[in-house]
Every structure is written in C-alpha cells, then in structure tokens.
N, C-alpha and C positions, 0 to 999 in steps of 0.2 A: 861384602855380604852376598849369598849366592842368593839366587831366586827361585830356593824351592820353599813350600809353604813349613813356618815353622812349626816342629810339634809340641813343643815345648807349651805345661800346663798354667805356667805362672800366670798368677792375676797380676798387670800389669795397668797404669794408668791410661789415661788418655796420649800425657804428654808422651812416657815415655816408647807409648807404641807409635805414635809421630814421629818422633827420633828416629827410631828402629826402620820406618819407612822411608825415612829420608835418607838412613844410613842406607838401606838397601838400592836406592837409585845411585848407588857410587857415590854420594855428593862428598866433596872435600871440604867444601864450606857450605855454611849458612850467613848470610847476612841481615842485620839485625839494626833497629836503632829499638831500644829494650825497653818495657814498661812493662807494669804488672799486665800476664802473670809471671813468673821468672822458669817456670817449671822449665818450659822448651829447650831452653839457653843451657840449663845445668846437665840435661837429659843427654844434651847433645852433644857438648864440647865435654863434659868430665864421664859420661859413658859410654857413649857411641862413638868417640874421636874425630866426629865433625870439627873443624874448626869454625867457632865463630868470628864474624865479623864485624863490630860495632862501630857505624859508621854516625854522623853528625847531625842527619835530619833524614824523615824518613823517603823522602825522593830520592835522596842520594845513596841511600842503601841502596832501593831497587833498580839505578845505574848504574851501579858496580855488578851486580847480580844478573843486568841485562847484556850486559858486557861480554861477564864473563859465559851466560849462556849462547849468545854467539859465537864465542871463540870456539867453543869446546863441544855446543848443540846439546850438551846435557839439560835436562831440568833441572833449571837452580831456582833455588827456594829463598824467599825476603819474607822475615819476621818483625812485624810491626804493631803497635799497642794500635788499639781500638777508639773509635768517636773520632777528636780531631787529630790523633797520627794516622788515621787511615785518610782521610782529606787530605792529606800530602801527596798519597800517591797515583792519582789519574795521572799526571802530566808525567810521569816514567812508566805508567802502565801504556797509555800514546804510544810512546817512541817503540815501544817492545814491543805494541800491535802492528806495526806501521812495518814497523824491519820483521816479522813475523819470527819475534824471539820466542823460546818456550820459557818463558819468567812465570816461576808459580809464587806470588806474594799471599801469605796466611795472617790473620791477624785475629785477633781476637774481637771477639762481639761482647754485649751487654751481657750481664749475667742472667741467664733464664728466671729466676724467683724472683728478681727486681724490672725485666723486662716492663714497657709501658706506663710504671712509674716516679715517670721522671727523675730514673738513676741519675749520677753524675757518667755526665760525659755521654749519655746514650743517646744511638744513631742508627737511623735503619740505612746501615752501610752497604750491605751486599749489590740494592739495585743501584747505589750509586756506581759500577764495573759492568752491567749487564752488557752495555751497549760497548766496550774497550777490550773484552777478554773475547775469548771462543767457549769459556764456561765460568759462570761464577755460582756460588752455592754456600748456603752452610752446613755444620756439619748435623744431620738430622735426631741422632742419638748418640752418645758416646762410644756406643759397642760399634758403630760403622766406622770408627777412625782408618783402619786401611783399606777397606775396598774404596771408600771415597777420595782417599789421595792418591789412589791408582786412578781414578775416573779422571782429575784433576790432570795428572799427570799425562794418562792416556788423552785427552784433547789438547792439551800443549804440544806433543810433539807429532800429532798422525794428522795427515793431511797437508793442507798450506798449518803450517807452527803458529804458534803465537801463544800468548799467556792468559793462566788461566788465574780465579782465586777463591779462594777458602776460607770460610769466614766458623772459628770456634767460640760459644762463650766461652768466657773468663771462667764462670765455676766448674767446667766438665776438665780444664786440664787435669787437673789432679785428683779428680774421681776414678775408681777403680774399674777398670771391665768386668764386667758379670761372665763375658764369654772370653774364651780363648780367639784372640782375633788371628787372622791368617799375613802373617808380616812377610810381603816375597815381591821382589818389581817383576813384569813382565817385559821379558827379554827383548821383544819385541820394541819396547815402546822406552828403551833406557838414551836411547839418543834419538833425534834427527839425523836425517829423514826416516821417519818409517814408515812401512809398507808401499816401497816405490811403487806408482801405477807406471807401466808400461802403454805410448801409444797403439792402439790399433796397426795391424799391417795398412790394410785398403790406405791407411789417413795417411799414414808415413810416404805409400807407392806415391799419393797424388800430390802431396807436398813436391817430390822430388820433380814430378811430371809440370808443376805450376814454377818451380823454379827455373827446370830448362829454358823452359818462353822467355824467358826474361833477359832483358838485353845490358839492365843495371843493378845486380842485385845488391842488397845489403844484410847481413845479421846484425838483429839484435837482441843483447845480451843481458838481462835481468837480475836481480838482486836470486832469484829462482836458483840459478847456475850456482851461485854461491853456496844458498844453503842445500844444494843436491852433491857441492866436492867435485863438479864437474867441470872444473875448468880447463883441465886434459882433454876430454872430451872435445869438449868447445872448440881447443884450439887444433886439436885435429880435423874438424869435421871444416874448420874454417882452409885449412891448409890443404883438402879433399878436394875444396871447390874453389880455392884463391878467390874469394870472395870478402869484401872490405867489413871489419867487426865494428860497429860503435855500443861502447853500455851506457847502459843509466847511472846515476851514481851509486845505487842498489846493487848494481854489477860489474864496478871497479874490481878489476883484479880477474876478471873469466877471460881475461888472455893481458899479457902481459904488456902492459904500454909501449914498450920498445920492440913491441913485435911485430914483421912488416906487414901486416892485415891492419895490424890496431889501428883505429881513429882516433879514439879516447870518447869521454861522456857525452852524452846529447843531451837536450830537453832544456831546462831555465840556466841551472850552473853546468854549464860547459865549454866545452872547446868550439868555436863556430865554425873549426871547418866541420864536426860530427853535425853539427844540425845542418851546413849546408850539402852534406855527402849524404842525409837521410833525405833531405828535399829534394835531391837528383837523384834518385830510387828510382825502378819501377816496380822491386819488388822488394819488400823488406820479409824476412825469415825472423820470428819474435819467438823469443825462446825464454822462458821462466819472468816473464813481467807482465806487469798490469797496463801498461802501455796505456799509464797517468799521466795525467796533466803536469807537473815533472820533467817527467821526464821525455815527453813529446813538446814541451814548451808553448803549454796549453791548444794541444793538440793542434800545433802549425804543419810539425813532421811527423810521420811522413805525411806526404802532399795527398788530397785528397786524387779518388783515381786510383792510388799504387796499391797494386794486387799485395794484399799480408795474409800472412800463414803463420798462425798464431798455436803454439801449445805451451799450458800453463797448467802448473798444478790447481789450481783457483780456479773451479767452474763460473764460480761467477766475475773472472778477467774476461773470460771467452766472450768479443762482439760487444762487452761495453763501454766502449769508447771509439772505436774504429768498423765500419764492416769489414767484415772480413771473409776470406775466400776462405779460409777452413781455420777450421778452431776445432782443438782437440786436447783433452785432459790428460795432462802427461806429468812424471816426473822427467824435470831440462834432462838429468844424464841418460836415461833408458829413452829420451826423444832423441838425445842428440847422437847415440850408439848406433840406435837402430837410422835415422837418419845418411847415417855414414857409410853405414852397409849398403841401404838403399840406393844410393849414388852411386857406390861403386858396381853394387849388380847392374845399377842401366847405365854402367858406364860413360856417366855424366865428367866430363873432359872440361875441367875449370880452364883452359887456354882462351877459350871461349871468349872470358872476359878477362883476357889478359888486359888489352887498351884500356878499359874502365878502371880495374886494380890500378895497372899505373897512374892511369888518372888522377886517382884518389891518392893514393901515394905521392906522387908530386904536390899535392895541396898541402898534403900534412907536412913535406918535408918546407915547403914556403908558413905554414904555419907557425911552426916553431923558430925560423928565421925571424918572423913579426916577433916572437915572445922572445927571444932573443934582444931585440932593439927594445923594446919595450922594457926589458930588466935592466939594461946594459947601464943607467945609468943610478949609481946606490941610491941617489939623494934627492927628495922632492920639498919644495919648501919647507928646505930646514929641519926635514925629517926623514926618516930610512925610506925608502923606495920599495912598497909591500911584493910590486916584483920581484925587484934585486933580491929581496930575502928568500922568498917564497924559491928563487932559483937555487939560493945557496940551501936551503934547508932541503930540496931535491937533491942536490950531490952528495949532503952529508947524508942522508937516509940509507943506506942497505937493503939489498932486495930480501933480505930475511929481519927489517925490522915491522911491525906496527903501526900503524899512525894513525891514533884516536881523535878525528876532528868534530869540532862544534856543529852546529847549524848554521844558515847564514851565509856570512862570507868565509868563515871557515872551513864549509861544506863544498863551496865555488874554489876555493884557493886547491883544496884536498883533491877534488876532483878532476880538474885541467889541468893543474900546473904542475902536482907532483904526478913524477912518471914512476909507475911502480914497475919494477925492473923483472919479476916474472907473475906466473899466475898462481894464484893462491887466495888465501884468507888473509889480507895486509892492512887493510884500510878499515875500520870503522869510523863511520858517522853519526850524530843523531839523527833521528829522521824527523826533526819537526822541535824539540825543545830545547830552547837554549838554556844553556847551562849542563847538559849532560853530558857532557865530553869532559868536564876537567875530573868527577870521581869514578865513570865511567872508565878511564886509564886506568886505574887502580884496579878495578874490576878484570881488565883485559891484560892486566901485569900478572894475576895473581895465575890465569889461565894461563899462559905463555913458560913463565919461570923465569929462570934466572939466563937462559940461553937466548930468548932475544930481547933487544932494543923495546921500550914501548915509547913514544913521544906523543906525548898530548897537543893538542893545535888550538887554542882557545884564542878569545880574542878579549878586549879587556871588561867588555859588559859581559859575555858569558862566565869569563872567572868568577864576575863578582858573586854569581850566586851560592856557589859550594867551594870558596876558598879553603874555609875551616878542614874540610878532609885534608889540607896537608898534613895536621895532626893525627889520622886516621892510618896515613900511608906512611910516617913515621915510627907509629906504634908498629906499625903490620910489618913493617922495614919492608917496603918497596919503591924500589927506584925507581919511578917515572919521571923523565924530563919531561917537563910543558913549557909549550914554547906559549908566551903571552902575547900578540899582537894587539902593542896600546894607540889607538889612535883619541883616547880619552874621548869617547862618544860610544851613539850607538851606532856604527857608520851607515849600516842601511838607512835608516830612517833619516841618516843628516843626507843621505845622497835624495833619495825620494823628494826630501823637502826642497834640497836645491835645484836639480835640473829636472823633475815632474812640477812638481806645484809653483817652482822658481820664486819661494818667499819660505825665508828662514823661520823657526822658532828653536832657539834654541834650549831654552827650558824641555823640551821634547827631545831632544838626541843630544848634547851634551854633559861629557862628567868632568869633573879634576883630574888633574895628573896624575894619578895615585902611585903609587912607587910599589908597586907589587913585590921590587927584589925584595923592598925593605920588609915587608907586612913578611914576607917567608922565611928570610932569615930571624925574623922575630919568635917564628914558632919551632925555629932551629933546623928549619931545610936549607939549602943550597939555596943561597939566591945573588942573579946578577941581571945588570940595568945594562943592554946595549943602545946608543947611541950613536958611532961609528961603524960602517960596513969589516972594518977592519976588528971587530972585540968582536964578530958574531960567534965565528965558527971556535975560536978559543973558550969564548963564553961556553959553548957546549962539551966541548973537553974535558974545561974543568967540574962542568954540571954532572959527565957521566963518572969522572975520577973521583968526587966526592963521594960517590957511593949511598945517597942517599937522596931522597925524592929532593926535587928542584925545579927554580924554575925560573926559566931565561925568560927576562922581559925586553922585548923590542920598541922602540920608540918609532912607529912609523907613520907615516903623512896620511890622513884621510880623505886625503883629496882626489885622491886616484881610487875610480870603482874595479871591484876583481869583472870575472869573465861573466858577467849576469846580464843575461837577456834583456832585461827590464828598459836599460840603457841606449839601444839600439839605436833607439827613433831619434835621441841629445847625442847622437855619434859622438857619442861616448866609451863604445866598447872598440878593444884593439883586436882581442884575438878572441 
C-alpha cells in the first residue's frame, strides 16, 4: 500500500480502517492471541492480506512480534483481548523497551456504555503501560482511528525506538466512520532508524582531539550501532585508528568477533579479558550505549578517572552513569562517519597505539586458549560439559545464521562464547525476561525466511514457560531448531545458593528431569535427547533435515557457572 492519503469515499468501520493502517505500514503479519472482538483478525488476514499469527498466550505473541520488529525495524503490531489478556503483556512489553524494539501492541478496552459498571473483565489498562512504552493511549473517538496509529506508530520508531500501545473499546470496532478517515503511513517513520540526528562538527573535532591524548584507548560498542545498521561503519572507523573494540551484549555483532580489533562483550556476562581491556583504558570512545550497569559490571569499567566521549541517540544516556568529557546526541552511524572523516582530516595515525592493540590482542589470543582448556573436556560429573557444547554449537553456527538466546546464562553463554563470524544483525537476546527466547525464534524465523538458519538457545527453566508455541511454529511451518540446555534447575539461582550464600535450598532452584525431546515429539516436532558429546552435532543434522521446528535437548552438568561476573570473588569464573 502506497502512502498517499486515500480518496476513496466509503464508510468504512473502525476495524477495518485499522487494517488498512496496518496494511499500509508494509506489515506481513500481525500477531495475535484472539478474543472478542473478532473484527481485526478477519479485516486483516481475509482483506488486507496481512497474515495472522495466532500464538499460545498473550506474552508470547508480543515475542514473536518483538522479534520479528528487530529483525526487520518495522512496526509490528500484537493484537490482544482486553482485562486479563492485556496483564500478560508488561513482562514482553520490558524486554521491547529495554532492546528499544518498535512493538505496537493494540488491544481492546471495556466497552464505553458498560464502562465503570462492573463490566466483566474490566480494567483501567492503558496506565498500567505508561511507565514501559514511549506512548500509550486510547483511542479517543472512532473517527481518529488513523492519525492515532500514525501517532502510535510515529513514537515507536523516531528517536531512541521502543514500543508504543493502543488501547480500542470493544464496541467502537465495528461501528461505522461518520468521516472519510485519511489511511497513508508516513514515509518517514515506516522503519527504523528515523530522522538520523547528525553529531555537531565542534563535538566530533574535539572527540578526535581528546582521543589523540590518549595513550590506551578503547571503543565501545552499543546495542545503538545495531539498531542505526552501522556496523560498517564501526568497523571502519575501528580499523581508521587500530584501536581495541569491546561491545555490550546490546552490541554483539557491530564488528565481527573474529575480527582482529574485536575483544568481545564487557559488563556482568562477558568475556573477562573485555572487562579487563576496559579497566586498562585511559580513554574509552562510547558509541550508541547507555553505559548501564550491564554492561559496565555495575559501573567497575571503565575505571574511574578514564576520559569517555560519549554519543548516544538517548539524551537522557548522556553523563548518567559516568562523567563524562563530552557527550553528544547523535545517531552511532552519522557519529561514527563523521567521526572517521574527522581522524583522518587531523590525520590521526592509529600506529601510535600499535604496542597497546598488540597488547590487547595477545590477551585475547591467551583467552580463548583458557576457553579452549576449559571446553576441551565433554564431560562433567556425568553430564555434557556446558563448554564442550557451547564450543561445538559455535562451529556448527554460520556466519549467516541467527541465534535467538534467553536471558540468564543463556545471554552469558551467547554472548562470550559464540563467536559471531562477521558484523551484522546475528544474535538476538532477551533483555531481562526469561522465557522470551523460545517464541521469540519463531518471531525472528518468520523475519529472516527460508534463507537463514534461526537456532534458539534456551535453557530448561526458560523453555518451560512457552513450550506450547511448538504447535504455533508447526501450524505456521517454521523451522527453528532450539537447542535446550537441561541442567534440570534454575542454574543461576542453584549457583547463587551454593557458592554466595554457601547453603542449599533446593525446593528454590531445582526441577525434574523433564525429557523436553519427548514433550515435542508429542506435539509432532522433531525431537532429540543428547547425552553423549558424540549424538550433538548429528542430533542437529537430523533436526535441520527434518524440516520442521525442533528441538535438541542437551543433558548438561550444573555444576560449572558460564562467564558471569557474579562469581569472581568464589574463583569461580575461568574466562
């Protein structure tokens, strides 16, 4: 649908000029877990060619929806009944704030003529999102149905992104417009990023000028870099000054792990030589991050002292958390362009810090030496070796597959150990709730197609919460392998209990064995139990030959913690 205003005279209802707007932000799908009223659904999938997607519970819609609006930075739209289906979704509207997804979730409210008298099911829903969107609202008359999903739409994706929502009663769907509404998206505002800001010259000269001085510098690399596509960029401007890159986990993949700048992630789940290459800084270069407690490891790194040059699309990142010697409101790729120009007009000569690069390069190459010995052997009391795996599930990966991981230790395993082979858009994580990663794939398959890999990373408490969507991804036929790492616990919390508090309870972090192959082949996907280092990478084989969603479950040992800071002081972490 083109985005000029339509002229067309027809009285047309609520829903189906909803439809019409949705159709006109490009969307391909909608996703859905469906309650009265039904209008949306039919408007959408049998006359606008939206496809719907009716997922299992209403959280798990708006993770697929969240998913898939990262992949692609369009506004994707989650349709959910009103009262208690919209109480489902804060803990997936989080995650989409947090990763600043543009996720628009619309739902229906109480019926205006039964309003405050203790309809069934009513709820004064909307403030409960004020605080988790960048706009929430309902719709004020029926006749405003599309400039208000433009309003909607326009604060999801202009500025720092993030999700908005929209709350219709129930009776206004299928009422008729009195006016001819204006159905057209603006061009502007149909993807992320929009309306790049460019830094200031003066800020850019003096960035380059406070970098000179510097005897160790570092870049770092933000979730920012991702959603600006500027990981060319980045890894130009890195290779301008041969200067050592660490990201956050927000900013996996804005240069390519195996590239010789790369460090890999800093902050709580990391790789410890980035947090100790950020500690031996004097100058850290912060580009598209919030330079959170995260991802500085509750603001250890950098060290207090080291001069940062901070630009962020996010006014309000700018100086809160760190002082900072200049801070400047920028989109990462129009900072890190002009940036690069800037070095090379004051012909800033990265040889400078050749000894420090090396430096750092030497650590990292003794690093992964440590992860090395550390995986080398499969088996831990009696159970897979989460390294040994974790090594093998990096070699089987593709530098053009996906890998949709949990929170957790699934988020620590994703972002240290897998090396993601160049820079791009590869890795998704949740940012904070578990369980979004296993329908969340589905979400990020549906954006992708049929051309790459998508592999889910869960572990066996986060599956438990949205298994059922195997029957979601069957219906939809998409192939996602999920790899299940079963250590039948919660493991964080069994580690916390054992070497923080040093006294078990296990009622508090322990489950059953649950046989996940068996529970998926029950719903008719692919399922296999590894046990042996030697069934892994077969088991995957046969998961992607099957052709159909699957899911390899690993039996591995709980006894060993991934790369999680937490551990430090119980010398407990290796790498």
């Amino acid at each position: 649908m083109t985005n000029a205003p339509a002229g067309n005279t027809e009285k047309i209802t609520v829903s189906r000029a909803l439809a019409k707007m949705i159709r006109a932000y490009g969307a391909e799908y909608a996703f859905t877990l469906t309650g009265a009223p039904q209008d949306p659904h039919i408007d959408l999938q049998n006359h606008e060619g939206v496809k719907v997607v009716l997922g299992r519970s209403e959280r798990s819609v708006l993770a697929m929806a969240d998913a898939y609006a990262r992949v692609t930075g369009k506004p994707t739209f989650g349709l959910v009944q009103f009262g208690p289906g919209a109480t489902y979704l804060p803990a997936s509207i989080i995650d989409a704030f947090w990763a600043s997804s543009p996720l628009i979730p619309i739902s229906g409210s109480t019926t205006t003529n039964t309003r405050y008298r203790y309809e069934y099911q009513e709820l004064e829903q909307t403030s409960m999102f004020s605080s988790i969107t960048k706009w929430a609202g309902d719709l004020p008359e029926p006749d405003r149905i599309a400039d208000v999903v433009r309003t909607a739409v326009r604060a999801a994706v202009s500025g720092m992104p993030g999700p908005t929502y929209l709350g219709i009663p129930a009776n206004w769907f299928g009422k008729p417009l009195t006016t001819t509404p204006d159905i057209y998206a603006e061009p502007t505002f149909m993807k992320t990023p929009a309306c790049r800001v460019a830094p200031m010259a003066p800020d850019v000269e003096r960035a380059i000028a406070l970098l000179s001085a510097a005897e160790k510098p570092v870049l770092i690399a933000g979730g920012g870099v991702m959603l600006s596509g500027a990981w060319a960029e980045l890894t130009a401007l890195a290779e301008a000054l041969n200067i050592p890159v660490v990201t956050t986990m927000a900013g996996k993949g804005s240069i390519a792990d195996t590239h010789p700048l790369s460090v890999g992630a800093c902050g709580r789940y990391s790789r410890k030589v980035a947090n100790d290459t950020l500690g031996s800084a004097d100058f850290c270069l912060a580009i598209g991050t919030k330079l959170s407690s995260m991802g500085t490891n509750v603001f250890q790194y950098p060290r207090k002292g080291t001069t940062i040059v901070h630009f962020d699309l996010d006014p309000n990142s700018l100086g809160r958390t760190y002082r900072e010697e200049l801070s400047a409101v920028a989109d990462a790729r129009e900072a890190l362009v002009m940036l690069r120009e800037a070095a090379i007009a004051a012909k800033v000569n990265g040889s400078r810090w050749a000894a420090w690069t090396k430096q750092v390069q030497g650590s990292v190459a003794a690093w992964l030496v440590d992860l090395e010995r550390e995986s080398r052997e499969p088996m831990y009391e009696g159970r897979l070796n989460p390294y040994h795996i974790m090594r093998l599930i990096d070699q089987h990966v593709g530098p053009d597959d996906m890998v949709v991981a949990d929170t957790g230790y699934m988020a620590a395993w994703a972002s240290t150990v897998l090396q993601q082979k160049k820079a791009g858009r590869s890795t998704l994580r949740a940012a904070g709730s578990l369980g979004w990663a296993f329908p969340a794939a589905f979400g990020a398959k549906l954006a992708v197609g049929a051309k790459r890999r998508v592999f889910g990373l869960n572990g066996d408490g986060g599956a438990g919460y949205h298994f059922t969507e195997l029957e979601t991804a069957l219906r939809m036929k998409t192939p996602v392998i999920h790899i299940v790492l079963n250590n039948c616990s919660l493991a964080f919390e069994y580690h916390v209990q054992k070497y923080v508090h040093e006294e078990m309870c296990p009622e508090a972090s322990e489950f059953l064995d649950v046989q996940f192959a068996d529970v998926a082949r029950a719903f008719g996907a692919f399922g296999e139990r590894v046990t042996t280092p030697e069934q892994f990478i077969p088991a995957l084989r046969r998961a992607e030959e099957s052709g159909k969603v699957a899911v390899v479950e690993v039996a591995i040992s709980r006894e060993l913690p991934p790369p999680v800071t937490r551990y430090e002081a119980a010398g407990l972490r290796k790498v």
